[in-house]
C-alpha positions in Angstrom: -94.4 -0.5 3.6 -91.3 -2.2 5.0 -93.9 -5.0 6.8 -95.8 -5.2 3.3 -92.6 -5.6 1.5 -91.1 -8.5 4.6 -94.8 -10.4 4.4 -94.2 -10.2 0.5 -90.9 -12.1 0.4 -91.6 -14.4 2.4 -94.4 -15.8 0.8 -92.2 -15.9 -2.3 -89.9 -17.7 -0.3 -92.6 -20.4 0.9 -94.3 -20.5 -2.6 -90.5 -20.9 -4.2 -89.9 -24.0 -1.8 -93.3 -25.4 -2.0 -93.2 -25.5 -5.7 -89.6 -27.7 -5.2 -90.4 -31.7 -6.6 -87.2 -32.5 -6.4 -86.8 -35.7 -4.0 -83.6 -37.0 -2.9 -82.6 -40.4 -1.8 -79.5 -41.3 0.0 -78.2 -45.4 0.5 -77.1 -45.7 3.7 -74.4 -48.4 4.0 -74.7 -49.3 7.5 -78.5 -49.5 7.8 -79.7 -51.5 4.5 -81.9 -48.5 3.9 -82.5 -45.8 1.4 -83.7 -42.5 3.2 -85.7 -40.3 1.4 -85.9 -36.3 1.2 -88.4 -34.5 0.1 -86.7 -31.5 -1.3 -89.4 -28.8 -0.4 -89.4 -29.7 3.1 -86.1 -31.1 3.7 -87.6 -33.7 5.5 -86.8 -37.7 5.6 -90.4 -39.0 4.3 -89.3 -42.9 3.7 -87.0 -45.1 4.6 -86.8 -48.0 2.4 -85.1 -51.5 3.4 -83.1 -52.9 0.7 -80.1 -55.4 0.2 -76.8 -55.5 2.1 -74.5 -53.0 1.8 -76.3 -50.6 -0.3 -73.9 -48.2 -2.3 -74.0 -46.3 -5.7 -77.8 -46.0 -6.8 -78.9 -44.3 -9.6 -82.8 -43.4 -11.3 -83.8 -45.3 -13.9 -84.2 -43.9 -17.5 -88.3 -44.3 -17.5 -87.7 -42.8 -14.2 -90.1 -45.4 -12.6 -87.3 -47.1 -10.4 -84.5 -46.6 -8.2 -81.4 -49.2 -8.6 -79.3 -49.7 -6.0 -76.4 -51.8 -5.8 -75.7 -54.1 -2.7 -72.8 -55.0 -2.7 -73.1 -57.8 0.1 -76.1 -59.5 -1.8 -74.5 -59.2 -5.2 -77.3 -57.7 -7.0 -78.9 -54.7 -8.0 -82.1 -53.9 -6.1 -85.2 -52.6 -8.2 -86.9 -49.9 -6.0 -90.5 -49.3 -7.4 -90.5 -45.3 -7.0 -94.6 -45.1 -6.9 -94.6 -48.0 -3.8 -91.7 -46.8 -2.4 -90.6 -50.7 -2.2 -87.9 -53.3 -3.7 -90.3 -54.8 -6.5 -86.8 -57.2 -8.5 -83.6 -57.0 -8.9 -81.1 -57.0 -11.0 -77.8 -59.7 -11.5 -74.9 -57.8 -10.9 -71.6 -60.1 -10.5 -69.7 -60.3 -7.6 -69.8 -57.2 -5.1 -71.2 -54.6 -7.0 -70.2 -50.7 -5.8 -70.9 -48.8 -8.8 -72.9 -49.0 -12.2 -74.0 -46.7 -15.0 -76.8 -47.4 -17.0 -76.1 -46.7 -20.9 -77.4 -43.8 -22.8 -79.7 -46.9 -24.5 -81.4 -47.5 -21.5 -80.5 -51.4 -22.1 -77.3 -52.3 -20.3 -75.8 -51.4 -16.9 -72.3 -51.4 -16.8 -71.3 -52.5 -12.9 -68.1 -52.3 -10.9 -67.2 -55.8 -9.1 -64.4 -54.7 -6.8 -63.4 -57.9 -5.6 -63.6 -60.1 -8.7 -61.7 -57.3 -11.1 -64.5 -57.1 -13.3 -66.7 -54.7 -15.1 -69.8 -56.7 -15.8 -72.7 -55.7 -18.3 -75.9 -56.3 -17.3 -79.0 -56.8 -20.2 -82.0 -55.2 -17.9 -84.5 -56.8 -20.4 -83.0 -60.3 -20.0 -82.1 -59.9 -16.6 -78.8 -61.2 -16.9 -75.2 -60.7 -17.1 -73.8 -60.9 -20.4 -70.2 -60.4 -20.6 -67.4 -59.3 -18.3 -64.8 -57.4 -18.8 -61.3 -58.1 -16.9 -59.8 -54.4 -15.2 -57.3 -53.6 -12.7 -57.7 -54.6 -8.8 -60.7 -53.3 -6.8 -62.8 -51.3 -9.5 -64.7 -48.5 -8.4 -65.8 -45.9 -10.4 -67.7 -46.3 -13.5 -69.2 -44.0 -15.6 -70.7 -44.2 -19.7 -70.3 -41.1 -22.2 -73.6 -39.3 -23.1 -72.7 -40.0 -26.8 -72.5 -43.8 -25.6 -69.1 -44.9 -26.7 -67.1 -45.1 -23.9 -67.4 -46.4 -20.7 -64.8 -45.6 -17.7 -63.5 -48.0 -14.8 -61.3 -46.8 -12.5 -59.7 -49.5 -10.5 -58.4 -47.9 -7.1 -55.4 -50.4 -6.5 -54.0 -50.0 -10.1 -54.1 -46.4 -9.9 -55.9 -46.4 -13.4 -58.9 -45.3 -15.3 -59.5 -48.1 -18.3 -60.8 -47.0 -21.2 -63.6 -49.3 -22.3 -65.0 -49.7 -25.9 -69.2 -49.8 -25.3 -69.5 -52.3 -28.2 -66.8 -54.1 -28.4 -66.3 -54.3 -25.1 -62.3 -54.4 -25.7 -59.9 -52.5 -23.4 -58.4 -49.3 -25.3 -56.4 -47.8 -23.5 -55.6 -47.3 -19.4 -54.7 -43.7 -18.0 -52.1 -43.9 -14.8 -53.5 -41.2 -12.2 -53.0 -40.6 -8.6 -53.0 -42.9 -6.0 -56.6 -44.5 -5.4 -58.6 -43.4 -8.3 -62.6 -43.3 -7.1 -64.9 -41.2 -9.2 -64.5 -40.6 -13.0 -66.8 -38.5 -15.7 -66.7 -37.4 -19.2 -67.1 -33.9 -19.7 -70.6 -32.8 -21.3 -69.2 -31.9 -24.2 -67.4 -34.7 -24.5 -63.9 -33.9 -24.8 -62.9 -34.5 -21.5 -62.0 -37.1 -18.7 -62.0 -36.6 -15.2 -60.9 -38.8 -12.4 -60.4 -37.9 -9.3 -58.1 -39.7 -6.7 -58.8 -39.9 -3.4 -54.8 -40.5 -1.1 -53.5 -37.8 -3.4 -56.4 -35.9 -2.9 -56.1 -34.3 -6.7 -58.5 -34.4 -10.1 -56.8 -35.6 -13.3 -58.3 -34.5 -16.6 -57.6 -35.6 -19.9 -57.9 -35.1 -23.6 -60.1 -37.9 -24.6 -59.4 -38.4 -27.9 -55.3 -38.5 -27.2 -55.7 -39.5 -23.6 -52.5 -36.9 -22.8 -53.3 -35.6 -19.6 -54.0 -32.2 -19.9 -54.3 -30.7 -16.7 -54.8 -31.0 -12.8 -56.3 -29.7 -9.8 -55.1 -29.8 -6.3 -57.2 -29.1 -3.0 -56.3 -28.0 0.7 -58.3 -26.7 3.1 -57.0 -23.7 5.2 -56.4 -25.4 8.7 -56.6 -29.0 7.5 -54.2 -31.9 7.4 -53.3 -32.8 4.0 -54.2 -36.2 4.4 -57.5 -35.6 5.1 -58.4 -34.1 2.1 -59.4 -36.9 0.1 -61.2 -36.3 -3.7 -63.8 -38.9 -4.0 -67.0 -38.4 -6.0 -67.7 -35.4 -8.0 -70.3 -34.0 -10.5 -70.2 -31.9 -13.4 -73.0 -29.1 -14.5 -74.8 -29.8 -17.6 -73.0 -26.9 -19.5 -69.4 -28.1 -18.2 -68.9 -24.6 -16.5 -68.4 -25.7 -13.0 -67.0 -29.1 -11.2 -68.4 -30.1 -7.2 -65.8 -32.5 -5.8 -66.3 -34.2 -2.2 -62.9 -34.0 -0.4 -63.8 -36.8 2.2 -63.2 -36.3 5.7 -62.1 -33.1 5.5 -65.5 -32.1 5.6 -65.3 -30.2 2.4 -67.0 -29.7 -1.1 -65.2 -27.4 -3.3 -66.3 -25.9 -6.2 -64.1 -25.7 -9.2 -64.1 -23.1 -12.2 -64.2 -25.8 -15.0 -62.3 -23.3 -17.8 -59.0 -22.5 -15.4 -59.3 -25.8 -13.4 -59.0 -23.2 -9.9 -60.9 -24.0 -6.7 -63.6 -21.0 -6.7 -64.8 -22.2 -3.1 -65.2 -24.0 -0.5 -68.4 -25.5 1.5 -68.5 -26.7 4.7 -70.5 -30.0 5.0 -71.1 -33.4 7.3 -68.3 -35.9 8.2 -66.3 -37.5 6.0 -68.8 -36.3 2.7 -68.3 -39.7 0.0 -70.8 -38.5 -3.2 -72.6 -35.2 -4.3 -75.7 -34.7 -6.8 -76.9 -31.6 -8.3 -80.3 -31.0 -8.3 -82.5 -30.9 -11.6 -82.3 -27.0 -12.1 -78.5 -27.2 -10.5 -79.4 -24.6 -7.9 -78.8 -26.5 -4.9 -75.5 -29.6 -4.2 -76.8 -32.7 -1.9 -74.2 -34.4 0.2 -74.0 -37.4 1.2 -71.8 -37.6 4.6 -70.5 -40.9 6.0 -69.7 -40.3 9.8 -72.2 -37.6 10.5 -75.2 -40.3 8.9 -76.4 -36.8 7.3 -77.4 -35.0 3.8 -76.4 -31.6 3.6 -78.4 -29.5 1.3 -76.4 -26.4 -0.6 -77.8 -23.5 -2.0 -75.7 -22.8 -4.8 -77.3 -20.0 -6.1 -76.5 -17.6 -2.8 -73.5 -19.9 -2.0 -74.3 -20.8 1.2 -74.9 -24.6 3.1 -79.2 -24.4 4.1 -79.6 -27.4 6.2 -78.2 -31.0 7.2 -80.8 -33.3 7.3 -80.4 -36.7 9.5 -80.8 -39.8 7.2 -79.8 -43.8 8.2 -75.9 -44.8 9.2 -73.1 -44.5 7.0 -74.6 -42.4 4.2 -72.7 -43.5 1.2 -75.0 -42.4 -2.3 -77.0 -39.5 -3.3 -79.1 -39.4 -6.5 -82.1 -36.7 -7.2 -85.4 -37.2 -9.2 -87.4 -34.4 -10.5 
């Protein structure tokens, strides 16, 4: 009974992770590539030249395409998804890092760090059509689900400006912590997070009053301060529970949303930059800079599965169904 009942789960377990579509693809900022995962085998199947410097990449709304922003080339590559190859691209502005495409699926929104500069991109046109001047080397960016409001935070300036979507005026800017990187509005929309990567802390405020409302710290039992650095970070569709990428402390932690308390922490690759949920949020991907690796986290047993080798200087992590 007892071999009936191992031979049983562990076809379960096999059908369970050959029933997993989810594939996972990684820029890697040293190599001009973009590795690709499949998330049943957790096994690079592609690697995909692109531009220079390849950074924040993000699916496209028809989910047909992967855009990818290279930074050195000043553009946004167009990765055709069913060829597996750069079919366009995309005008950017100078030095693109990050972009977020609006809930309209018509304009990008991209962060030119050296120019000071959020430019919006018309995909349908193909070209830039206005710029909007922010504080000195602009990283994160990041639109509202109810499309209002986009978010630049400019790492310099210690800020996060608050950006009208159609207007395109300048409403308000938010002081945070030293070397703001990542920001998000909540899901419900009520809050905004940024998180700050020398200060190692997440600021959240009220959105509509823009009074900050509350703040999480992070160390890491046996860890210099210094290295624990709050970079990217991603938020589960019901706002319940926070992953933030604490740099090269080697470090994800999870954060209970409603008390704004580190709940754990998970032990990943060197010097992790960005994180991505997958679609059904049961497992965190990684994407770790020194270590050129992905981890994969189960998040439903809590524990880290694999590390899977990808190009050098993994930077960006997105997931398609």
């Amino acid at each position: 009974m007892q071999t009936l009942r191992c031979g049983l789960f562990l076809i379960l377990v096999l059908v369970a992770r050959a029933g997993r579509a989810d594939t996972i693809y990684v820029s890697n900022e040293q190599d001009n590539t973009v590795s690709v995962v499949d998330g049943a085998s957790l096994a690079v199947t592609k690697t995909i030249p692109v531009g220079r410097r390849p950074r924040g990449l993000e699916i496209s709304r028809d989910g047909h395409s992967l855009l990818v922003a290279v930074g050195d080339d000043d553009r946004i590559d167009v990765v055709d998804l069913t060829s597996g190859s750069v079919a366009g691209s995309l005008p950017s502005g100078a030095d693109p890092e990050v972009f977020a495409t609006h809930p309209d699926g018509r304009r990008l929104f991209v962060a030119n760090e050296n120019d000071n500069l959020v430019s919006v991109v018309d995909i349908g046109s193909r070209r830039v059509t206005a710029e909007v001047p922010v504080g000195v080397e602009p990283e994160g960016i990041a639109v509202s689900t109810d499309g209002k409001t986009v978010l630049c935070t400019s790492e310099t300036t210690s800020m996060v400006h608050i950006i009208d979507a159609e207007t395109l005026e300048l409403t308000d800017n938010l002081l945070v912590d030293t070397r703001p990187r990542w920001a998000a509005v909540s899901p419900d929309g009520r809050q905004i997070w940024v998180s700050s990567e020398i200060r190692g802390t997440v600021t959240v405020f009220d959105r509509s009053s823009g009074l900050e409302t509350g703040k999480i710290e992070f160390s890491v039992p046996g860890v210099e301060q210094e290295l624990v650095q709050a970079v990217g970070f991603v938020l589960t569709r019901d706002g319940s529970r926070a992953y933030v990428a604490l740099g090269p402390s080697n470090r994800v932690a999870e954060v209970d949303v409603r008390t704004l308390t580190v709940r754990k922490l998970f032990l990943v690759g060197q010097r992790v930059w960005h994180v991505a949920l997958s679609p059904d949020e049961s497992r965190l991907y990684t994407a770790n800079g020194n270590s050129s690796d992905m981890t994969v986290i189960d998040l439903r047993n809590e524990e880290v599965l694999k590390s899977v080798g990808v190009g050098r200087g993994p930077w960006g992590v997105v997931v398609a169904p």
